[in-house]
C-alpha distance (Angstrom), angle and dihedral (degrees) to the residues before:
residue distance angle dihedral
X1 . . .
X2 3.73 . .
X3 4.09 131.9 .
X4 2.96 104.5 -70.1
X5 3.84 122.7 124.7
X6 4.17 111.5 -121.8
X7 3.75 145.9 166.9
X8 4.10 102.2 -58.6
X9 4.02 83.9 -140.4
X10 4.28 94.2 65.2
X11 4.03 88.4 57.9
X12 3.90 114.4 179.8
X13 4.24 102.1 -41.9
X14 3.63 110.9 126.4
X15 3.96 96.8 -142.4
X16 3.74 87.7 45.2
X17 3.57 101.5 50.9
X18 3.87 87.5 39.2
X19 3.97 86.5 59.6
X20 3.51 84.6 35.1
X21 4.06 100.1 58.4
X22 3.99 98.0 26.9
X23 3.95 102.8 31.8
X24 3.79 126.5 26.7
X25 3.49 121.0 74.5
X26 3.55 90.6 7.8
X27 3.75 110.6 125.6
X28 4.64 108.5 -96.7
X29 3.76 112.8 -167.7
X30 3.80 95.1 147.8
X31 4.39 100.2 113.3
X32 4.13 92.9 -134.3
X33 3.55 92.8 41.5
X34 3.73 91.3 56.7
X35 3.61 95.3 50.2
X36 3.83 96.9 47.3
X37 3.99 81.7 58.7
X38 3.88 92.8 40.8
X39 4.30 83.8 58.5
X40 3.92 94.3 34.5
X41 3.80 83.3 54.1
X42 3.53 93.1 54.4
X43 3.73 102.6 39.7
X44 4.20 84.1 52.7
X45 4.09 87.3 65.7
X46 3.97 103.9 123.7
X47 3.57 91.4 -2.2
X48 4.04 138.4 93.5
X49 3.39 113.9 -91.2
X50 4.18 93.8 -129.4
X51 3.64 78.8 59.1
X52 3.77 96.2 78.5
X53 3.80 92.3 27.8
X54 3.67 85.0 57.3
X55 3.94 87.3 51.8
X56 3.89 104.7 30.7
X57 4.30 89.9 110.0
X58 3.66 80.4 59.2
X59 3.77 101.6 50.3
X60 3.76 83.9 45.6
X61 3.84 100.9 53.3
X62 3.75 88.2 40.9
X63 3.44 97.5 45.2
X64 4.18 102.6 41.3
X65 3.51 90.9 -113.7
X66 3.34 86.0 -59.9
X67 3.32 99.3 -76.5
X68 3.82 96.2 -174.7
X69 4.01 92.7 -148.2
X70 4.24 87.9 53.0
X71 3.73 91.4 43.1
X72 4.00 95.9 49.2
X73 3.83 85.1 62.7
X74 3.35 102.4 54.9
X75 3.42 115.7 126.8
X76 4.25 147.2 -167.5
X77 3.53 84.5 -71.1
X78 3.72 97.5 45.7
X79 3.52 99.2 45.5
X80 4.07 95.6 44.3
X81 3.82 80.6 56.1
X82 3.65 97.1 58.9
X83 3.58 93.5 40.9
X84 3.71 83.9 67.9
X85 3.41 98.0 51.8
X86 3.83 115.5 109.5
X87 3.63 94.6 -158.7
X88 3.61 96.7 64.1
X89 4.18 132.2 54.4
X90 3.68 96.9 -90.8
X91 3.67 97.9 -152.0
X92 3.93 109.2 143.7
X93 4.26 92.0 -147.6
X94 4.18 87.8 50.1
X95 4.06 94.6 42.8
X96 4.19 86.0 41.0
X97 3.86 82.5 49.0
X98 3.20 92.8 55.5
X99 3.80 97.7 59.1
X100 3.89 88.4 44.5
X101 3.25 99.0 58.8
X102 4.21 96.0 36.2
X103 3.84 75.2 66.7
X104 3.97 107.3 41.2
X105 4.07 79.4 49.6
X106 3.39 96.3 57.6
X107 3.69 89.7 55.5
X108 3.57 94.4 46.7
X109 3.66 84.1 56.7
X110 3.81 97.4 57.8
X111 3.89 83.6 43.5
X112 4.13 99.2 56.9
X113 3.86 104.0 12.0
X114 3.92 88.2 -105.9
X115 3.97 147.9 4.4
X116 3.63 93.2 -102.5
X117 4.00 94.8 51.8
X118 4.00 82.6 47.0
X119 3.85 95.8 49.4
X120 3.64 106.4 28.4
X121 4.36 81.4 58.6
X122 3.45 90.5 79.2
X123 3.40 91.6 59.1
X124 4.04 100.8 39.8
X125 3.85 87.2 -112.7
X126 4.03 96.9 -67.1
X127 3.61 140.9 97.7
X128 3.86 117.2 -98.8
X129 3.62 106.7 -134.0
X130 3.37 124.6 -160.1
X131 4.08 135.5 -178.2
X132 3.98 111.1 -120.7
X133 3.45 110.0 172.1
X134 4.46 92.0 179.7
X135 3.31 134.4 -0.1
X136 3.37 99.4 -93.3
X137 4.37 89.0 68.7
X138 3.74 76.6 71.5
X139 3.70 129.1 125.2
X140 3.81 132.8 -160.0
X141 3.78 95.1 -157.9
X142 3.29 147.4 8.2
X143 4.33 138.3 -161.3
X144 3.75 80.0 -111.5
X145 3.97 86.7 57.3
X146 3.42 94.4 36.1
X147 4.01 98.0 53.6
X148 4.13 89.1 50.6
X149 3.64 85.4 48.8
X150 3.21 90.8 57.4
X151 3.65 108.7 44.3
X152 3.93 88.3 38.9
X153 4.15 83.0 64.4
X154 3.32 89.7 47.0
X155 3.38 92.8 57.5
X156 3.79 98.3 46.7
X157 3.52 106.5 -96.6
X158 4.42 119.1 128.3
X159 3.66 134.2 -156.2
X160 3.85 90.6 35.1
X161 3.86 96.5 108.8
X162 3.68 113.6 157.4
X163 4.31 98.3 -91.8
X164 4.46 77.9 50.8
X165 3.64 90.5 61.8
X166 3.60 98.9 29.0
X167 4.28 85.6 63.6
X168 4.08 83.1 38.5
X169 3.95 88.5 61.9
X170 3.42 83.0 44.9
X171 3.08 103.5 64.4
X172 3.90 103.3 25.6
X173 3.80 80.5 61.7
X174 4.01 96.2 -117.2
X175 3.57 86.4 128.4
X176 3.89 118.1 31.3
X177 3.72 116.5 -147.0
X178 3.28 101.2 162.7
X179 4.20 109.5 138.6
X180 3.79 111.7 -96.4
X181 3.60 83.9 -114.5
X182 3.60 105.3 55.0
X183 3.48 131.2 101.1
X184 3.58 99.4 -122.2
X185 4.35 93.6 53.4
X186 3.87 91.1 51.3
X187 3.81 91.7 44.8
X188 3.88 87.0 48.1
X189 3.74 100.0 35.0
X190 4.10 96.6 37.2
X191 3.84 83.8 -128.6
């Protein structure tokens, strides 16, 4: 793609290394934003991730943006529509999901004044950054991930075990693992 040094995991694809060098890790605050990952995130269980980034137009057409307040009301009708879309994952538990956790967001809204202020809690407002040198440094979860799990079931949201929201603070950049030698760390981390 060009000399610079990246992730080894985002290989040569142009939408991945676009998502790659503009997206993941980088720090998300903005409340829709957040919740189009939260879904994404969830719709990825089982699946590749370039999967999803393949289809993420789709989700957004289908899901009006994902406006959370539009996609709490969806109803039979709605979701038998989507489940007939072809350019989404038409799994009834992830499109279900979906709904569920439109609605559980809404309340968490109410609750902290926004998703972000919610989220971004758990992490006292700023980035964990770690130092991965290879891929094998890294995790699939985290007691960070694991407590949002947690109270993010408790609330009534699905398909946002801890590994879901451990990739979700992935890529909403409340955890940075970026390699130490990519690009994107020492453009984040001013190493």
């Amino acid at each position: 793609m060009n000399d610079k040094t990246r992730c080894s995991w985002c290989g040569d694809i142009p939408i991945y290394v676009d998502y790659h060098d503009n997206e993941w890790g980088r720090p998300q605050h903005d409340d829709r934003h957040l919740f189009e990952m939260l879904i994404l995130e969830g719709a990825q269980a089982g699946l590749a991730w370039i999967t999803i980034l393949n289809k993420r137009e789709n989700y957004r057409a289908a899901f009006d943006n994902f406006d959370v307040e539009k996609v709490a009301q969806y109803d039979d009708a709605k979701i038998a529509e989507l489940l007939q879309n072809p350019g989404i994952v038409r799994n009834r538990m992830k499109v279900h999901a979906a709904v569920k956790n439109a609605q559980a967001v809404l309340r968490i809204k109410e609750e902290f004044g926004s998703l972000d202020n919610y989220l971004w809690g758990f992490v006292d407002h700023k980035p964990i950054v770690n130092r991965f040198e290879k891929i094998e440094d890294f995790v699939a979860t985290s007691p960070i991930s694991d407590a949002i799990s947690k109270d993010l079931k408790k609330r009534g949201c699905n398909f946002v075990g801890s590994t879901i929201i451990y990739a979700f603070m992935q890529a909403t950049g409340m955890v940075n693992d970026h390699f130490m030698g990519c690009f994107v760390y020492q453009e984040l981390t001013g190493a």
